[in-house]
C-alpha positions in Angstrom: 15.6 25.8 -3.4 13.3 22.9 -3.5 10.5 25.2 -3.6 9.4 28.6 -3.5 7.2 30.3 -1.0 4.5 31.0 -3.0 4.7 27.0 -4.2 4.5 26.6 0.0 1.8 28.7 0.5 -0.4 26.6 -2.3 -0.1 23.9 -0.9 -0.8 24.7 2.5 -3.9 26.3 0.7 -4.6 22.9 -1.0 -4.1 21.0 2.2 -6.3 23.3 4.3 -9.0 23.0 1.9 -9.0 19.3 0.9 -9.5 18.7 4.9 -12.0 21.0 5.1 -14.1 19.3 2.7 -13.0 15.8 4.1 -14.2 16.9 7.8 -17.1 19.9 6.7 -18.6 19.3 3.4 -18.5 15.8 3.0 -21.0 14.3 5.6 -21.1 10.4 6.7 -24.7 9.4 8.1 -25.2 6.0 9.6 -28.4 4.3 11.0 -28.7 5.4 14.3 -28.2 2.0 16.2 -26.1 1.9 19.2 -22.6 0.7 18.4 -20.7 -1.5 20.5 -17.2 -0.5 22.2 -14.4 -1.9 19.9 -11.5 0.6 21.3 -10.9 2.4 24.2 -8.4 4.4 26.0 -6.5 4.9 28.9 -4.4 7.0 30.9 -2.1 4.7 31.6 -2.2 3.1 28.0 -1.8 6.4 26.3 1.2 7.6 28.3 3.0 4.8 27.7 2.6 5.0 24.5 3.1 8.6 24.0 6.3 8.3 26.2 7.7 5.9 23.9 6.8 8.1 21.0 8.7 10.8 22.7 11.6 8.7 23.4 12.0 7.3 19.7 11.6 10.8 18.8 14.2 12.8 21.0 16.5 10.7 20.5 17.9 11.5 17.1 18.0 15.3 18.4 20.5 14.0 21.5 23.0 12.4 19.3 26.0 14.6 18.1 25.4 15.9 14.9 27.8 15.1 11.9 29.6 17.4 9.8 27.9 17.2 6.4 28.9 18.9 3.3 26.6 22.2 2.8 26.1 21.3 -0.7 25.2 18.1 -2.2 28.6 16.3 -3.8 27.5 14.8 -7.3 27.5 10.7 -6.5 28.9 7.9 -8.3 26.1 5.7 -9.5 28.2 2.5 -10.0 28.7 2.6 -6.8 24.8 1.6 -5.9 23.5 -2.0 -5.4 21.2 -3.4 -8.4 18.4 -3.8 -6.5 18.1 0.3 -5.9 20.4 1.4 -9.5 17.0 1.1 -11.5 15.1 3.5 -9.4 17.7 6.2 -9.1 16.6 9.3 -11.1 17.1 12.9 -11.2 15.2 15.7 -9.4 12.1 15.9 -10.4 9.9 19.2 -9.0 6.5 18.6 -10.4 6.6 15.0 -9.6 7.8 16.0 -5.9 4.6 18.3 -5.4 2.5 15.4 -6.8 3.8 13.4 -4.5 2.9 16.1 -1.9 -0.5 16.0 -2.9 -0.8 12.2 -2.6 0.7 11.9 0.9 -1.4 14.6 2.2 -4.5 13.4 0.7 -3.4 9.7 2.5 -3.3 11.6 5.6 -6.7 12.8 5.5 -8.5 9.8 4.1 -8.8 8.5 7.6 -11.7 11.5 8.1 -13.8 8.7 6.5 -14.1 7.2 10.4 -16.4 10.3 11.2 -18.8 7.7 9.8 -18.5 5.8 12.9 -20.8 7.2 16.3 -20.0 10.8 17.5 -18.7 8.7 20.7 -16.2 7.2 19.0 -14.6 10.2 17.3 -12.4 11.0 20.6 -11.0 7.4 20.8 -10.0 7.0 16.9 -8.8 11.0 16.9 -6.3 9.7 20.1 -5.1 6.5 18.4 -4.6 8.3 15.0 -2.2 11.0 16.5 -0.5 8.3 18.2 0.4 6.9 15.1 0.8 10.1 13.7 3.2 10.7 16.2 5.5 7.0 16.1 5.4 6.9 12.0 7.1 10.4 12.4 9.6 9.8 15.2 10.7 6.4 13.5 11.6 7.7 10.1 13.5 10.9 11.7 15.2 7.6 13.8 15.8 5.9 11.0 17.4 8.9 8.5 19.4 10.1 12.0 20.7 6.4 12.3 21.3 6.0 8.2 22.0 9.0 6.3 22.2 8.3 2.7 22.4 10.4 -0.1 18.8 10.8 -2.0 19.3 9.7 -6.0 19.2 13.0 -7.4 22.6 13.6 -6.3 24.1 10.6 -8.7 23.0 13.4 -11.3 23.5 16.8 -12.5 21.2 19.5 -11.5 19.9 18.7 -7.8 18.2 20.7 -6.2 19.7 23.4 -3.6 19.7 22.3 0.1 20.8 24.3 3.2 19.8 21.7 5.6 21.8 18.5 4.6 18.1 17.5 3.2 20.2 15.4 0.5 21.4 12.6 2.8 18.0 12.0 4.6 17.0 9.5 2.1 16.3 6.5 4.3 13.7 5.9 4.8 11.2 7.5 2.8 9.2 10.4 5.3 6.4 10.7 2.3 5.9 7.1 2.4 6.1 6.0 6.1 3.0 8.8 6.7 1.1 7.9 3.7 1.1 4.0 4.6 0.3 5.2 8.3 -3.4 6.7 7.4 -3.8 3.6 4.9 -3.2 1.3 7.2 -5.1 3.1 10.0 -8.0 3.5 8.3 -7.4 0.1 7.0 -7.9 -1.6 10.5 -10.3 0.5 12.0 -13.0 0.5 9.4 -13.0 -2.9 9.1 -12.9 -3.3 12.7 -16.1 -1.2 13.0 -17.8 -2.7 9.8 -16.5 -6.3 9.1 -19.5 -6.8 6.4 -19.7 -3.6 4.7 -19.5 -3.1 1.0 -17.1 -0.3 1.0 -14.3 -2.2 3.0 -12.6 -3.6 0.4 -13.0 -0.1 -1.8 -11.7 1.7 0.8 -8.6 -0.4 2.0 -7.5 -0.7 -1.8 -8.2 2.9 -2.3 -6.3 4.1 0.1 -2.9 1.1 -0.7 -3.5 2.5 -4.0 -2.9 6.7 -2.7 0.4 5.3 0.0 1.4 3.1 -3.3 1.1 6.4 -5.5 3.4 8.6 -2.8 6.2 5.8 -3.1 6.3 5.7 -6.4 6.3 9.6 -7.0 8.6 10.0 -4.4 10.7 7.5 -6.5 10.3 9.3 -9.6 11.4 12.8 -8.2 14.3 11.3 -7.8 14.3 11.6 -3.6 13.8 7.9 -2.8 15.5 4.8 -3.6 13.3 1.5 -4.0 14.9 0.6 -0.5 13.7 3.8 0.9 10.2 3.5 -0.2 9.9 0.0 1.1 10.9 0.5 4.7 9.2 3.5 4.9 6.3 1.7 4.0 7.0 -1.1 6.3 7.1 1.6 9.0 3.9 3.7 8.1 1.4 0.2 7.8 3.1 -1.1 11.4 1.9 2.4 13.0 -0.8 2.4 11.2 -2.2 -1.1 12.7 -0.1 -1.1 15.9 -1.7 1.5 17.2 -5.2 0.3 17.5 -4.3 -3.0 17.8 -3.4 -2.0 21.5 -6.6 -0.6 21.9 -8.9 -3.4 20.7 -11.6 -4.8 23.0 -12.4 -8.3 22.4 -16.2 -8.9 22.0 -18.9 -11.3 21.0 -21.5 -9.0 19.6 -23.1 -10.0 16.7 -22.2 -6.1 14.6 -24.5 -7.7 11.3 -27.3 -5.9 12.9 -29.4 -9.9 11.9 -27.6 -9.8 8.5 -28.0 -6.4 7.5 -25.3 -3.9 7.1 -25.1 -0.5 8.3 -25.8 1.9 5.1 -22.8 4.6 4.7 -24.4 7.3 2.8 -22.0 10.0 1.4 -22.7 13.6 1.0 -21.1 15.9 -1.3 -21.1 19.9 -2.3 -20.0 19.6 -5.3 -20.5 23.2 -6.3 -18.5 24.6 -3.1 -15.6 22.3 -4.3 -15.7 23.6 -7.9 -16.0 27.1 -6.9 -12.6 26.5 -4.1 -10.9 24.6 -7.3 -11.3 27.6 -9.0 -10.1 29.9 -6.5 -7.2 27.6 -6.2 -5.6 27.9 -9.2 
């Protein structure tokens, strides 16, 4: 098996706890102006867009399902173009829960728009599950529509699979939801705070986790160079799609007469030591 349970139920432990500090212990505070309306929704917006969601996402599950070998044949590597050959390796497990870690941490880096108004948390919590929602039923489209085997099986040793899990390697899962929170908090920051000082550290930082997930991903040996790429072509469209449908066009001067908005970060350090510790 890829992993065991007790490997599952760490890092559901890890997950649970790293967004609990993102949302609870780490606390944005902002001046207290009035922001201007730079996104909304809609009912009719937001069920055409979930119903399109849907669509993309049911309809891998309608098509017939192909008779796949219940264990995962050892490959021919000659047999791959040069562009991928380089980046085929073998199974890797502790570069596969790394790469765990960085997808989920890309996830929940888009918390950091609590900084924005309290009335604004509804809109960007609506547009982030709606990308949420398309990054995920495009890359089950895309590895429904393209199986391919993933690179550990072009060596010895992969890793047991009872769900054909071996020939969803395009495109890369990890990769498309990792680029989707970078790209989403990507857009809407700097839509809400064109001037601010931590744009820039924030859209690198967060290209630089998605960046991080492809390339683990690669060096576990589950992704091909070809799978990381799409996957994050896929993740940074839904990413920026999403609220790109929502923008409102406005005039407001948002310098506030030349001065930025101050994003002040709060952190418990001790609480998070003492959790680390419990953690491992």
């Amino acid at each position: 098996m890829k992993c065991t349970c007790k490997s599952l139920r760490q890092r559901g432990l890890f997950l649970f706890i790293l967004g609990f500090y993102f949302i609870a212990i780490i606390q944005p505070v902002l001046a207290k102006e009035e922001e201007s309306l730079l996104f909304d929704i809609s009912l009719k917006k937001e069920s055409l867009i979930i119903a399109s969601s849907l669509a993309i996402t049911v309809f891998p599950l309608l098509m017939p399902k192909a008779s796949y070998e219940k264990e995962a044949p050892l490959q021919d590597i000659s047999r791959l173009p040069f562009f991928d050959a380089w980046s085929a390796n073998p199974y890797s497990k502790n570069f596969d829960l790394a790469g765990d870690f960085f997808q989920y941490t890309s996830l929940l880096l888009p918390a950091v728009l609590l900084c924005t108004e309290k009335t604004n948390w509804l809109t960007i919590g609506v547009m982030y599950a709606e990308s949420i929602f398309l990054s995920y039923g495009l890359k089950n489209l895309g590895k429904t529509l393209f199986p391919r085997y993933r690179p550990y099986t072009y060596f010895e040793g992969a890793p047991f699979s009872d769900d054909t899990d071996f020939k969803k390697s395009f495109p890369s899962g990890h990769t498309t939801m990792a680029f989707t929170g970078a790209s989403f908090l990507s857009s809407v920051f700097a839509r809400y705070y064109p001037e601010s000082q931590w744009k820039w550290p924030l859209i690198l930082g967060s290209f630089s986790f998605a960046t991080t997930t492809a390339a683990l991903r690669i060096a576990s040996g589950n992704h091909f160079f070809t799978d990381v790429l799409s996957g994050a072509i896929l993740g940074s469209f839904s990413g920026f799609i999403i609220p790109y449908l929502h923008r409102i066009e406005t005039n407001i001067n948002r310098k506030n007469n030349g001065a930025e908005k101050p994003v002040l970060i709060q952190l418990n350090l001790s609480s998070f030591s003492s959790s680390i510790r419990f953690l491992f």
